[in-house]
C-alpha positions, 0 to 999 in steps of 0.5 A: 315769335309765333303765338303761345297757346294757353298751354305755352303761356303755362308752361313758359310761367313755370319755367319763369317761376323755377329760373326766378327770372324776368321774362324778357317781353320785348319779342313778344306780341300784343295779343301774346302779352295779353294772353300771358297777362290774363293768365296770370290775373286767373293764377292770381284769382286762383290763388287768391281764392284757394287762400281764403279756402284755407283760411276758412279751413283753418277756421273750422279746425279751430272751432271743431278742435274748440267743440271737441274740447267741449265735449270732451269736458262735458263728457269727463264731466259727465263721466266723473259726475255720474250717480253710478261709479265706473271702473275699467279693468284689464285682463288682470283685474288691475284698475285701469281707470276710474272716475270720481263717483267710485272714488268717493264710493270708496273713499279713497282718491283716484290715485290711490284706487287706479294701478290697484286690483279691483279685488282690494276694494271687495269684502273678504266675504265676497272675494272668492265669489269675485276670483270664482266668476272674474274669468267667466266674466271676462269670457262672456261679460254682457248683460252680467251682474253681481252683488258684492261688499265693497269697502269703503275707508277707512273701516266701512262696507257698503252693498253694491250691484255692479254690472260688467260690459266689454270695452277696448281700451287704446294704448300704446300697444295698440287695442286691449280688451277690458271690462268697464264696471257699473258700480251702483250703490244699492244701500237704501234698496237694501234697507228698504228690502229689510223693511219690507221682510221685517214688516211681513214677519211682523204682520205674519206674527200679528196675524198668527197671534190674531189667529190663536187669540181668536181659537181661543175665545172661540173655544172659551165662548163654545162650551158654555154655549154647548151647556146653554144649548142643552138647557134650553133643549131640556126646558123644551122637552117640559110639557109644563111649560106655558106657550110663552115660556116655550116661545123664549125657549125656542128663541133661546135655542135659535139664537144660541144656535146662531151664535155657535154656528158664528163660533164655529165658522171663527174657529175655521177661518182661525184654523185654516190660517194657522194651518190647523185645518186638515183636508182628507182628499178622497174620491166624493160623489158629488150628487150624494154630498149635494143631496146632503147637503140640500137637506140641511140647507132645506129649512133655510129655504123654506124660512126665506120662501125660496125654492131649490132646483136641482138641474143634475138628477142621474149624474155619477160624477166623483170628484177629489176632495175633502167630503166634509168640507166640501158639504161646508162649502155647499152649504155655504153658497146654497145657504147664501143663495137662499138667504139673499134671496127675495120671497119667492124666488129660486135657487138653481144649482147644476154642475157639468164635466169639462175636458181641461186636457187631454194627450196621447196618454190621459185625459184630465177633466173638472167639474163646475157647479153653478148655485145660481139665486134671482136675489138681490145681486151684488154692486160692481164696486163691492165685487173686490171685497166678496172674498175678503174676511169680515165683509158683508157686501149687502146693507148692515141692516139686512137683518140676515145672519152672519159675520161675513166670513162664509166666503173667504173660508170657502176660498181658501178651502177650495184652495186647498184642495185644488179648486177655484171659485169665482162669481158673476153678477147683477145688482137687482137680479141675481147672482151665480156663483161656481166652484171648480174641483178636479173630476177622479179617474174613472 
């Protein structure tokens, strides 16, 4: 027998294994018997190795089917442990599925929730929202959310925020699009909401009762004060007096009239917070109001030995605004600039146009108006407190006037009529303040 290549030995293996039989060897060669012997030690190697590959491959089966399990325990833990409630609904608004947190939600067990419409489980109030939005909310679910009464059993309610995200639920049919709804219990965010409105009505109510006890006391203190000012006017005007009694009568007056200014400035801030105080928006002259005002600020001055500098002599600039109070509110920084002044200094005022917009068809434009002092300026942890009702920002002795309310009233009138203050600066060398008001058509 002439010698069999590999490929013989193969297929001389095959025909042996398909007969079943014995291969009679005897014709055979050595080197043949050897080949085939080798051969089939390869096939047993072979096989030997592909068995303990499935072997393996059976083993990680197993344990990937083992890890699998897991997630899918946790994962329906997780699910069903959620502090948010999860219900799928198909195209119908039927409950397809729903996980334990929604069931205790509604206080009714999941076989008694899943199979059942979504809408059973809403307040009739909130029901024909639900109907009105469900196909809207089919159509386009992302990133939707609605507020709704849902029941809970047997005779509860309870205010929920539920978020709606597509999903595609496998079936036998095959794929089915669904909504998968995030049930969150908002109760406690809604107590608190409620918590928070009552506690403003409260303090809105507290504050107006404030307001009014305070322009009532105000008007009570302010007559007889009218009555002691005109007094002490009237013993002024008797040339008998002696010059001691003229010195009592004059700081009768002074102070009375302290106090009346302190009154007055009450009575404002009482106003304004209630609404009371009216502005009449006109076109003012701010270089004749300022002038008006540097004349009634101009005994302050000359008491604190401060010099007043007006910057802006020629200027025509009207701005929109309340003439009376924005005098006020002159007054006020000048006098404030004067009065925490040190001897000798000065007080600078100056104001400039500024372009705030400006287009094919109009141009707008503000005035600013710095009232700059070299007095004893302001430390930057008082800086938050500058506006606030009642606050004195310098040292309690000081020894200069007032209740600490001049600021906030000039705030909140420049507020109403469309303006803005604000300040800058520097405790130990001075402080500017401006004020910015909408510039008139010219």
């Amino acid at each position: 027998m002439k010698d069999l290549n590999q490929k013989d030995i193969r297929i001389l293996a095959e025909k042996m294994a398909d007969d079943k039989k014995h291969i009679d060897v005897d014709f055979l060669t050595k080197i043949e018997i050897k080949n085939l012997v080798h051969e089939l030690q390869v096939h047993q190697i072979e096989l030997e190795m592909q068995n303990e590959e499935l072997k393996t491959s059976e083993q990680n089966l197993v344990e990937s089917k083992r890890e699998l399990e897991k997630a899918k325990d946790l994962f329906t833990h997780l699910y069903h442990e959620s502090p948010s409630g999860y219900a799928t609904v198909d195209e119908y608004g039927i409950i397809t599925q729903a996980n334990q947190t929604f069931s205790r939600l509604i206080g009714m067990p999941l076989d008694s929730i899943e199979k059942k419409p979504f809408v059973n489980f809403i307040s009739e109030k909130d029901q024909t929202i639900f109907r009105a939005r469900f196909k809207s909310l089919f159509r386009n679910p992302q990133n939707k959310t609605m507020e709704l009464n849902l029941l809970t059993y047997p005779d509860g309610n309870f205010p929920a925020l539920v978020e709606f995200k597509s999903v595609y639920w496998t079936t036998l049919a095959g794929e089915r699009e669904c909504l998968l709804l995030n049930v969150l219990d908002i109760t406690e965010r809604k107590n608190m909401e409620n918590r928070m409105i009552q506690a403003q009505e409260d303090a809105e109510k507290a504050n107006n009762a404030k307001s009014e006890f305070m322009a009532r006391m105000s008007h009570e203190l302010r007559t007889p004060m009218n009555a002691i000012l005109g007094f002490a006017q009237m013993l002024q005007l008797d040339e008998t007096i002696t010059q001691k009694q003229r010195f009592q009568i004059d700081e009768i007056f002074l102070s009375g009239n302290h106090l009346l200014h302190l009154i007055n400035e009450i009575l404002d801030l009482a106003g304004i917070e209630s609404g009371r105080v009216p502005v009449v928006i006109e076109r003012v002259n701010i270089h004749e109001v300022l002038n008006e005002a540097l004349l009634l600020v101009q005994s302050i001055a000359d008491r604190f030995s401060v010099k007043i500098i007006l910057s802006n002599e020629d200027e025509n600039i009207d701005v929109m605004a309340d003439k009376v109070r924005i005098r006020q509110i002159l007054l006020n920084l000048i006098s404030n600039a004067a009065k925490y002044n040190r001897p000798g200094g000065e007080v600078k005022i100056r104001y400039q146009k500024e372009k705030i917009h400006s287009d094919s068809e109009q141009e707008l434009f503000s005035l600013k108006l710095f009232v700059e002092d070299t007095g004893i300026g302001i430390r930057e942890k008082d800086y938050a407190r500058v506006f606030e009702a009642f606050q004195r920002v310098h040292k309690p002795n000081d020894n200069i006037e007032g209740a600490g309310v001049g600021l906030n009233i000039t705030k909140k009138l420049l507020e109403m009529m469309d303006g803005t203050i604000d300040f800058k600066s520097e405790f130990g060398k001075g402080s500017t303040f401006w004020i910015e008001l909408p510039v008139a058509d010219m």
